[in-house]
Each structure stands twice: as C-alpha cells, then as structure tokens.
N, C-alpha and C positions, 0 to 999 in steps of 0.2 A: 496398474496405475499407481504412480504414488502417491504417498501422503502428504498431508502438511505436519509435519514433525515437531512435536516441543522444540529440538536444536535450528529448525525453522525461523523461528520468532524471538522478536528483541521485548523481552521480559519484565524490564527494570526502566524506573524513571533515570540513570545514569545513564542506561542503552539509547532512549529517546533523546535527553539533552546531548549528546554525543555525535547524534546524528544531525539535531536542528541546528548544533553550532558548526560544523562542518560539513553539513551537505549544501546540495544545490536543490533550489526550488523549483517545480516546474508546475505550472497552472495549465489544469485541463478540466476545464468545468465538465461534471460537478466538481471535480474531487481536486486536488493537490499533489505530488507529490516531491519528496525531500529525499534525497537521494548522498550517499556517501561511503565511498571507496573503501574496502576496508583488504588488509592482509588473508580475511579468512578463506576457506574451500569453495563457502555455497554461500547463498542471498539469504538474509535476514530479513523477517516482513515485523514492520508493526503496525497499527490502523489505530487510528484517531478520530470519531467518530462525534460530534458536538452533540448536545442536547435538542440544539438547533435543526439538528438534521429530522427531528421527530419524534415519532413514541419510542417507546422499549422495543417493541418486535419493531419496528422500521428499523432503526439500530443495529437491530441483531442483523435481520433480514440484509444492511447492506455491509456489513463486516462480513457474512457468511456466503455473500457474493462475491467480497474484493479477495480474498483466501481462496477461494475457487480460480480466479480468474490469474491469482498468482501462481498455484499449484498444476495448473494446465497448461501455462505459457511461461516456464522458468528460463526457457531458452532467450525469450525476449528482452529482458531486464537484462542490465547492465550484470555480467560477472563479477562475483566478492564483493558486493554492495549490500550497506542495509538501508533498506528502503522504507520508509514511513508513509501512509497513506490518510492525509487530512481530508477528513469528508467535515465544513463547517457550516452549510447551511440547507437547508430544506431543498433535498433531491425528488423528484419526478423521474427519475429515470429509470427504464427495465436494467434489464441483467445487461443487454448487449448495447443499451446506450455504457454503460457503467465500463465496460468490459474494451469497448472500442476507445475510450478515453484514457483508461488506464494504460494499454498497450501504447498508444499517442503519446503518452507523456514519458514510458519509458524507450520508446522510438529518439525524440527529442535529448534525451540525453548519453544516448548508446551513442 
C-alpha cells in the first residue's frame, strides 16, 4: 500500500495561492474542491480545514480522512494536478459520506 508522501502535499502559502488563482472550483457538499493542472509527475494534495468545521480532533479527524481517501483513490483525480480540499463549515458526515463526495467532485472535473 502506499503512502502519502511529504512530495505528496503542497507545503507553502505560495503552493495554495497558486492553486486558488488558477484552479477550477468544484462544490460537493461538504467539502470543496480547487483543482489545477500542473507540468508535475504525480497529484499534489493540500486540505483546508475552517475553524468552522469544529473542534481540534474534528479537524484533524476529517483532514486524516481526506489524505486517506486521496491516498486510496490516486487513480480518480485528475493526472499532474494540485488539488486543494476546502472543508468550510460544520461537517456531519462519516468517512464514506466524505469519501463519496470527494471522488464526485473529482469525477466532475476528470
């Protein structure tokens, strides 16, 4: 099984601004995502997670869901893209409400 790799993930506020000025938004309640073609090998994830979404472990609990559900389904996402994942307001959902939305929303842009 693979991992999610440091080389994985977009790191830096320049990485994020990069992505929200030239990607494509796509809304799939709960979640968001911003999507943008890039030269590189592999997909770049970052996750954006609001205060609003709830406590500290809720937080963690659904960033350590969306990296999961990126890491299991790389074939789904768009090729050479980095992808950013807005979660901005107060989620209710399991793992496979979360999981089915995600994949939906990079369905919608493949």
């Amino acid at each position: 099984m693979e991992r999610f790799r440091p080389v994985d993930r977009l790191r830096n506020k320049s990485q994020f601004d990069a992505v929200f000025r030239g990607g494509r938004r796509v809304n799939t309640p709960p979640v968001s995502l911003v999507i943008r073609k890039t030269g590189l090998d592999q997909n770049r994830l970052g996750i954006s997670v609001s205060r609003k979404a709830g406590s500290a472990v809720r937080r963690n609990q659904l960033k350590r869901w969306i990296r999961e559900v990126f890491r299991r389904n790389r074939g789904s996402f768009p090729p050479s893209a980095d992808i950013v994942v807005v979660v901005s307001r107060p989620v209710a959902a399991l793992f496979g409400d979360l999981r089915k939305a995600l994949l939906e929303g990079a369905a919608r842009v493949r």
